[in-house]
N, C-alpha and C positions, 0 to 999 in steps of 0.2 A: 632167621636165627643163625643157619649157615655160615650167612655172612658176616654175621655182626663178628660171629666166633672168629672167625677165617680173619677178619679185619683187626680183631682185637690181636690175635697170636702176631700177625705182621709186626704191629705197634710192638707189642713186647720185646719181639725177638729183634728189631730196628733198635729198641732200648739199650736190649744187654748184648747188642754187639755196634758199638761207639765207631767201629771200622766198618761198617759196612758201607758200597758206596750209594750213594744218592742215585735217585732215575736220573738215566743219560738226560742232556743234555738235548739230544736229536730226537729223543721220544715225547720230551714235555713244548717241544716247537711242533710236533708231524700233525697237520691241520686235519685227519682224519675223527681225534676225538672229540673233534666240534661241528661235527654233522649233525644237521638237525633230525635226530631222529624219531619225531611223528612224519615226517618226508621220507625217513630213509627205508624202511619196514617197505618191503616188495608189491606189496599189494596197495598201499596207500600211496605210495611214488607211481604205482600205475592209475589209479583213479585222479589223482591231482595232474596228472600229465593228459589223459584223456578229458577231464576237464578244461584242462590249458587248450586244447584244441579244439575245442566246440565251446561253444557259447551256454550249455545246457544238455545236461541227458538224465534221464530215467532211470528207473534206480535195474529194468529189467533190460535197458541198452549195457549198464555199466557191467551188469550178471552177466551177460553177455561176452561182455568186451575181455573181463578179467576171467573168462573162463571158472567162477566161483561159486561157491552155493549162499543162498539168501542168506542165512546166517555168520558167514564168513563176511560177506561187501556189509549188511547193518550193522558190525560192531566196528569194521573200521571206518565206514561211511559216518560212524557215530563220533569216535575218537577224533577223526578230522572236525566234523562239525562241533563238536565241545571244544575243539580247540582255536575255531573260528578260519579257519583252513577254508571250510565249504559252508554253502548254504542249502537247506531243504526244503522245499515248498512242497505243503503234501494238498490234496486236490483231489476231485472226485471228474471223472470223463463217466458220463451217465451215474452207472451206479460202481463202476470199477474205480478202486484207488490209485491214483497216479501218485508217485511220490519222484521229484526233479532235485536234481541236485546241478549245483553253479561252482566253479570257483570264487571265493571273494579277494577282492584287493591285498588283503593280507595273506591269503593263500598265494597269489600271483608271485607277489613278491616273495616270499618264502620259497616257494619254488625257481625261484631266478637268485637267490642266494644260495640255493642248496645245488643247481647246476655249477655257477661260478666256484663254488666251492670244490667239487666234485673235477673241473676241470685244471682249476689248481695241484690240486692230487695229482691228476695224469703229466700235467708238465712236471711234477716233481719227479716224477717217477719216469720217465722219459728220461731225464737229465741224468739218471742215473747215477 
């Protein structure tokens, strides 16, 4: 609701002031707000990257890995997988649940566009 308000007063107030100026130029080119952001969120660029390097892990390797609690890795481990980022293969090792998670091809490449991208950023800003 916030926003819609906050969004709305913008539009008005862009209305009745005919002189105000438009967003720069340099801000509507700066490749930053076209990061893909189911990659960019800290914890899910850490599980897609620890994916990218292993062929396969366990959803108590990845707990691990990201220093996280169950509830924090299943809801972005979730977010990825509905977004088809990763896959889950849940399985039984005797009677304990095993739950694997993989990168998929379109995870792969999302994440090699989202470094590309990323490294773009750094030379621009380099260049100073």
């Amino acid at each position: 609701m916030a926003r819609q308000s906050a969004a709305k007063h913008l539009s008005e107030k862009s209305r009745d002031n005919p002189d105000a100026k438009p967003a720069s130029p340099d801000k509507a080119r700066h490749p930053a707000p076209n990061l893909d952001r189911m990659i960019h969120e800290r914890m899910r660029l850490g599980i897609v990257s620890a994916l990218a390097a292993n062929e396969s892990l366990t959803f108590n390797d990845l707990k691990s890995l990201m220093n996280t609690t169950d509830g924090n890795l299943s809801v972005h481990a979730r977010k990825l997988e509905d977004g088809g980022y990763i896959s889950c293969i849940k399985s039984f090792e005797g009677r304990l649940p095993k739950t694997e998670y993989k990168l998929t091809a379109s995870g792969r490449g999302a994440l090699e566009n989202y470094l590309s991208h990323m490294e773009t950023i750094i030379r621009q800003m380099r260049k100073g």
